[in-house]
C-alpha positions in Angstrom: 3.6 53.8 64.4 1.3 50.9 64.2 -2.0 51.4 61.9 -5.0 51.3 63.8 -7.7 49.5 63.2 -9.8 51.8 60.8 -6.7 51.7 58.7 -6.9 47.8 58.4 -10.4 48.0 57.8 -10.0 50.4 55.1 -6.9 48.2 53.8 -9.9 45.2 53.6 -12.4 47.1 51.8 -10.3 48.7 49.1 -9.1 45.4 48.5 -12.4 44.3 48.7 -13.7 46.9 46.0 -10.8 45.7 43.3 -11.8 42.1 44.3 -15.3 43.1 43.6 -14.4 44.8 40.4 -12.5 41.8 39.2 -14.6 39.6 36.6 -13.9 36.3 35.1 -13.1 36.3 31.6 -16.7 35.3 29.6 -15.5 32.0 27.4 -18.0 30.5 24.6 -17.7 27.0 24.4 -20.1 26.1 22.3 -18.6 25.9 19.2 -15.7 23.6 20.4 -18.8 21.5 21.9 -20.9 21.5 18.6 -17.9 20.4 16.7 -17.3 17.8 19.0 -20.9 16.4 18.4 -20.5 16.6 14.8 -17.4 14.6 14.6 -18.7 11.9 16.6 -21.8 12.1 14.7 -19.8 11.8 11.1 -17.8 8.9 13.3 -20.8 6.9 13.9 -22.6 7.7 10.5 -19.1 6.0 8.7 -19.3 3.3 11.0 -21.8 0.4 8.4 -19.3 1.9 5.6 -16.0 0.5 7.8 -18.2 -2.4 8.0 -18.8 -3.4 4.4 -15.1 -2.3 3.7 -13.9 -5.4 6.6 -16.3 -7.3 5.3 -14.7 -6.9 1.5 -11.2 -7.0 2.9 -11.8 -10.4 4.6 -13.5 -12.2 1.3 -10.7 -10.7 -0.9 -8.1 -12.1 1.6 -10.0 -15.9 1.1 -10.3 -15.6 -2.2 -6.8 -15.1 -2.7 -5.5 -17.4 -0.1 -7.5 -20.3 -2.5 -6.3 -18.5 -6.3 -2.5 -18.0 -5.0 -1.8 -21.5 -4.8 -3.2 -22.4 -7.9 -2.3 -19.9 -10.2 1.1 -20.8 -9.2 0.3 -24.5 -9.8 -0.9 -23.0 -13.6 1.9 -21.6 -14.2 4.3 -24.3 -13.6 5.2 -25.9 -17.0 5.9 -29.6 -15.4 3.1 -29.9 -13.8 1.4 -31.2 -17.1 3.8 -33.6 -17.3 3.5 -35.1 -14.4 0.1 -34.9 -14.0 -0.8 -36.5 -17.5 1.9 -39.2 -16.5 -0.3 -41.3 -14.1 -3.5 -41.0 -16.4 -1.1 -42.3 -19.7 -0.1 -45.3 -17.4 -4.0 -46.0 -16.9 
């Protein structure tokens, strides 16, 4: 037997009432959206701090690109010697 059509229109509106019946789940974002803010906020507060720190960095690499050379110059025990050799021939 084929169902008429008050059966398929009962079919549609019982699936109707447990579509009507089914709710999203509620979700609460904003604490992943606060910390969010607050990381970005702690980001851009560290930010003159990185700064200063590059700023150091590159001095400290000058300084020792110019000591390097000359400490190693120091600690050569010929270089006296032939340093003081030109000025004894003066």
């Amino acid at each position: 037997m084929k169902p008429g059509k008050s059966e398929n229109l009962e079919d549609v509106e019982r699936i109707a009432r447990v579509a009507y019946g089914d709710r999203p789940p509620v979700t609460d974002v904003s604490a992943d959206v606060l910390r969010r803010i607050r990381a970005e906020k702690k980001l851009i507060d560290e930010r003159p701090l990185v700064i200063f720190a590059m700023g150091s960095l590159v001095m400290a690499m000058a300084v020792l690109a110019i000591s390097v050379p000359t400490m190693i110059a120091m600690l050569d025990p010929l270089t006296t010697l032939f340093e003081s050799t030109p000025l004894a021939l003066l």
